[in-house]
C-alpha positions as CSV (number, residue, x, y, z in Angstrom):
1,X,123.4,113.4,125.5
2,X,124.3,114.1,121.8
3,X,121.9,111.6,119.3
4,X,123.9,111.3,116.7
5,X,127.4,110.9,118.6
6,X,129.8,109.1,116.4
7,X,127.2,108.8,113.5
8,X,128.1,109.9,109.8
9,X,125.9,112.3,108.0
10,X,125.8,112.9,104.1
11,X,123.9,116.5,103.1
12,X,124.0,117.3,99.0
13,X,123.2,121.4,98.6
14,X,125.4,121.9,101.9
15,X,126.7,124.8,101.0
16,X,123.8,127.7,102.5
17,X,120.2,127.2,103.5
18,X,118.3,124.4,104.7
19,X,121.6,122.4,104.0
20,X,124.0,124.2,105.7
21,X,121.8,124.7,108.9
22,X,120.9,121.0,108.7
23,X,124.9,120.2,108.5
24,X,125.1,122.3,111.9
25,X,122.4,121.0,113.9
26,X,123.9,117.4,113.4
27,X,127.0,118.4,114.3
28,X,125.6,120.0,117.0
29,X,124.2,116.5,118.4
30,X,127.8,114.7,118.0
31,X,127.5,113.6,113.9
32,X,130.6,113.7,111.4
33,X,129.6,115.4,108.6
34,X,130.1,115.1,104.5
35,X,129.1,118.0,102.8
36,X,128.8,117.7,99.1
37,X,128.0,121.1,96.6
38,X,129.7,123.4,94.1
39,X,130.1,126.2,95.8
40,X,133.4,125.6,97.2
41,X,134.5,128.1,99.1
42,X,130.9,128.7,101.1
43,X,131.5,124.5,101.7
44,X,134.2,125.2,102.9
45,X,132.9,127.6,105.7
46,X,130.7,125.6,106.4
47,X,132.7,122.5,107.1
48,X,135.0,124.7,109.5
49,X,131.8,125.4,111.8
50,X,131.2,121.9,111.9
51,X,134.6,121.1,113.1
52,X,134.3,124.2,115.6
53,X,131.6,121.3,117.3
54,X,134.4,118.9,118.0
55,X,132.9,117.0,114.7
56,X,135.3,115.9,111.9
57,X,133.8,117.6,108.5
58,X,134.7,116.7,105.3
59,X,133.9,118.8,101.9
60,X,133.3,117.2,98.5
61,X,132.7,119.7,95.5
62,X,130.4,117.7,93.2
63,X,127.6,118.7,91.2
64,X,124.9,116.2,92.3
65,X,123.3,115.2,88.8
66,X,126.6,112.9,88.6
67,X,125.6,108.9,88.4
68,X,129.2,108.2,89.5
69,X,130.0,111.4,91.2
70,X,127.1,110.0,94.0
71,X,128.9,107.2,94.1
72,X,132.5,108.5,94.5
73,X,131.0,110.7,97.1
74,X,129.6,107.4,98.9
75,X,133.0,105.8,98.6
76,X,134.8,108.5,99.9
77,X,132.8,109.1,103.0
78,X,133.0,105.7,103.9
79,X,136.6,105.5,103.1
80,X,137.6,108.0,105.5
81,X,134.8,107.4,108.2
82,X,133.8,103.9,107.5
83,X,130.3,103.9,108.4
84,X,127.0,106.6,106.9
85,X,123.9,106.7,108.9
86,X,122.4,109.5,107.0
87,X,121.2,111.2,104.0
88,X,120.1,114.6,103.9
89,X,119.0,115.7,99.8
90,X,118.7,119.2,100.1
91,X,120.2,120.6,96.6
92,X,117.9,122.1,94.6
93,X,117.2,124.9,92.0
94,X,114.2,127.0,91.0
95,X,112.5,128.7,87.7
96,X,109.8,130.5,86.6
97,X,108.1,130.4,83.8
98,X,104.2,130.3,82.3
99,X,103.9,126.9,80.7
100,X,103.5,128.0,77.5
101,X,107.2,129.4,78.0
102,X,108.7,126.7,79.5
103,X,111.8,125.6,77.5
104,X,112.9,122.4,77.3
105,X,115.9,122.7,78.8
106,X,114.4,124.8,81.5
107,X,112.2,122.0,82.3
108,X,115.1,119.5,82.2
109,X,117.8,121.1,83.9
110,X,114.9,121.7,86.8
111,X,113.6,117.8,87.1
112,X,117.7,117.2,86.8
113,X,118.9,118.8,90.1
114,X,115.6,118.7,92.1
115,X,115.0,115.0,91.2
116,X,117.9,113.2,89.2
117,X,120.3,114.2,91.7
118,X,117.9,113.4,94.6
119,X,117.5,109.8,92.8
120,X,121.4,109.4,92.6
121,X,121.9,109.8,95.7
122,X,119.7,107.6,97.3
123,X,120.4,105.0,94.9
124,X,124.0,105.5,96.2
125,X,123.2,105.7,100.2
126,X,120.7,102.8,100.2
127,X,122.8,99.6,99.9
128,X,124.6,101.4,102.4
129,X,121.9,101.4,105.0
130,X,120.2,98.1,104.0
131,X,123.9,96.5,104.9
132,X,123.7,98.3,108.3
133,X,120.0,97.4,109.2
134,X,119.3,100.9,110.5
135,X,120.0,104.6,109.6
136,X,117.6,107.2,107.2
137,X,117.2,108.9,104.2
138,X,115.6,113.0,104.2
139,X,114.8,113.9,101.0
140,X,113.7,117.8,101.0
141,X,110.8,118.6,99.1
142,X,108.3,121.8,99.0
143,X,105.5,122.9,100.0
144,X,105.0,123.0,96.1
145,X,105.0,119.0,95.8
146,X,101.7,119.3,97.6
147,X,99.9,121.7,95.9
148,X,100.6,124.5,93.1
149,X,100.5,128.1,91.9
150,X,101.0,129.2,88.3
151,X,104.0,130.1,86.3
152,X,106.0,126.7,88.7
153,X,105.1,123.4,86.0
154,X,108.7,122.8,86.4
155,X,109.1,123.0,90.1
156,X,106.0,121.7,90.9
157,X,107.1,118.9,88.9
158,X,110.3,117.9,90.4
159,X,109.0,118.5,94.3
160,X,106.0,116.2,93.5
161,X,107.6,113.5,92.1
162,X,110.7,113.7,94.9
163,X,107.4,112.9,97.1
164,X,106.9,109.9,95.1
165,X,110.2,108.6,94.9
166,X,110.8,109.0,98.4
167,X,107.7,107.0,98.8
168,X,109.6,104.0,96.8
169,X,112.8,104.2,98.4
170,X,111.0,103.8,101.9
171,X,108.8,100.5,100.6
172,X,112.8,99.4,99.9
173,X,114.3,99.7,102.8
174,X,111.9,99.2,105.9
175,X,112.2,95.5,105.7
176,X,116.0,96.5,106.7
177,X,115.2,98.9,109.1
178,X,115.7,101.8,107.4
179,X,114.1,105.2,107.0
180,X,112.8,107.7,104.3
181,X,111.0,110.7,104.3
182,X,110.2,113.8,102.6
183,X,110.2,117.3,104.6
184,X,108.0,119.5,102.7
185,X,109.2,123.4,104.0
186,X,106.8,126.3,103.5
187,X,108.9,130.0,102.3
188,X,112.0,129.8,104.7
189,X,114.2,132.7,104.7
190,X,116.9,131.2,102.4
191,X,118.6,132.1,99.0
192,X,116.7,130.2,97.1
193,X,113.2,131.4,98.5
194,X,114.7,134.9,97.9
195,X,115.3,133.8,94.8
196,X,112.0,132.9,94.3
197,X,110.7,136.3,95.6
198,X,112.5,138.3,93.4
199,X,111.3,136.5,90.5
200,X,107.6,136.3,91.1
201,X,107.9,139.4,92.9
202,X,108.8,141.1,89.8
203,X,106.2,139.5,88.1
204,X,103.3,141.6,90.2
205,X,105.7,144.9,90.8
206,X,107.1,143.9,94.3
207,X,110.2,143.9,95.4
208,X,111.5,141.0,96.5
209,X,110.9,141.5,100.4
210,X,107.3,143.1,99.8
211,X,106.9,139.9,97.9
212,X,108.1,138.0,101.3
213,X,106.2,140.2,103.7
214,X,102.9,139.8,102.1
215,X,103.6,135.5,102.0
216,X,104.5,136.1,105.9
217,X,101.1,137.9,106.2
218,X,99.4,135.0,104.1
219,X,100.5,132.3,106.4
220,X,98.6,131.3,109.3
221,X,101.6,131.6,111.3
222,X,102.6,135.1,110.5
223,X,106.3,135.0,109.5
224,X,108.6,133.1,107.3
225,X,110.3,130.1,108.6
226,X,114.0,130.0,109.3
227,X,116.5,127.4,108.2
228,X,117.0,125.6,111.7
229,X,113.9,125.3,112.3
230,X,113.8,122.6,108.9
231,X,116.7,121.1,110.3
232,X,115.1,120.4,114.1
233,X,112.9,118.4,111.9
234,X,115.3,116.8,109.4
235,X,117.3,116.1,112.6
236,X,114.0,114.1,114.2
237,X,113.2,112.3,110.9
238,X,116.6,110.7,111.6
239,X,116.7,110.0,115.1
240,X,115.1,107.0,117.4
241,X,112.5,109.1,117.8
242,X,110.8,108.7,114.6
243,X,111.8,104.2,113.5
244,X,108.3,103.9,113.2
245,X,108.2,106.6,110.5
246,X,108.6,105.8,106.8
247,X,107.5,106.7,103.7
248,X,105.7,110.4,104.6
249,X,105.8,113.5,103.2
250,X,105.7,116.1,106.3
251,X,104.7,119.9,105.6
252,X,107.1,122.5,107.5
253,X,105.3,125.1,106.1
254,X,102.9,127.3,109.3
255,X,100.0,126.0,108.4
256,X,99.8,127.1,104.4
257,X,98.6,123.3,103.2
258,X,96.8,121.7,105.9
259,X,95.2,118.5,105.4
């Protein structure tokens, strides 16, 4: 039995990563999918493996820190599906800098993707979902909206507060039977945690795997996550499984913050 047979799935940052594994595992379990990120022609891929799963796929190229592109994108998906169940926020964008070198624009274009375009979005979904009594919003956070390292004021910043938004939104829509959450993912082998190897990496004179080996010896688990495994979860956070589950911030992260 496929969950999510028939059901309509949105996922911003689509394109690779946690996104585009998320966009597969629905697919996988019978959802339509609408993709939304810039990278074109990696959307694009990623939409066809959808449709491989008997799943009809459609690709939006938006950059999500657009107040009326999240709309447009809204409109569009239920234009040509008619219904959305889902939300899956997973764009996002990392830097790093000591604070006392943190530029303003830096710390803008940061909170910009990582939260404005988070905040669009579910601005746009949730009237959606408070019409239909029922369906869920993921927001991806970070293990860094829960704790902190140095040289990451930015990023910090922007996980933390999608935490308290997400919060908000859920207070919003549980008296319509709807869903939010935040998934909070440890280092999972994606472009963007390479990314952040090779920056802080660099930093302490290691390479950017070095960098990702010694993090996989750090956690209690022993290893790096991979991308489906975040998406088993997002996929739970949106299923019958989990109605009685709003408002919480859930570490995916082998045991780094434990509370």
């Amino acid at each position: 039995m496929k969950r999510f047979a028939g059901k309509v799935v949105m996922i911003t940052g689509c394109a690779q990563g946690i996104g585009a594994a998320t966009a597969k595992r629905f697919a996988e379990e019978g959802a339509h999918i609408v993709g939304i990120d810039l990278a074109e022609a990696a959307l694009k891929l990623v939409m066809k493996e959808c449709e491989s799963l008997g799943v009809k796929a459609l690709g939006i190229v938006r950059d999500v820190c657009e107040a009326e592109g999240a709309r447009g994108s809204v409109a569009r998906a239920l234009e040509t599906f008619g219904r959305l169940d889902v939300l899956v926020c997973c764009a996002g964008s990392y830097s790093s800098s000591v604070l006392s070198e943190v530029s303003l624009e830096d710390w803008r274009s940061i909170l910009e993707v990582n939260l404005t375009g988070t905040f669009l979005y579910n601005q746009a979904v949730a009237p959606v979902l408070i019409r239909s009594g029922s369906g869920s919003i993921v927001n991806i956070s970070s293990m860094a909206g829960k704790t902190s390292w140095d040289s990451s004021a930015q990023y910090s910043a922007s996980k933390s507060a999608v935490i308290g938004l997400t919060r908000s939104v859920a207070m919003d829509l549980a008296p319509h039977g709807a869903t939010a959450n935040a998934l909070c993912p440890g280092n999972t082998r994606t472009k963007l945690v390479e990314k952040v190897a090779s920056i802080v990496g660099a930093r302490e004179g290691l390479s950017g795997e070095k960098w990702l080996e010694l993090r996989a010896r750090d956690c209690p688990m022993k290893r790096i996550a991979r991308p489906e495994e975040m998406a088993g979860i997002v996929a739970f956070l949106a299923s019958e499984d989990s109605r009685y589950i709003t408002g919480q911030s859930i570490s995916a992260d082998g045991g780094m913050v434990l509370y």
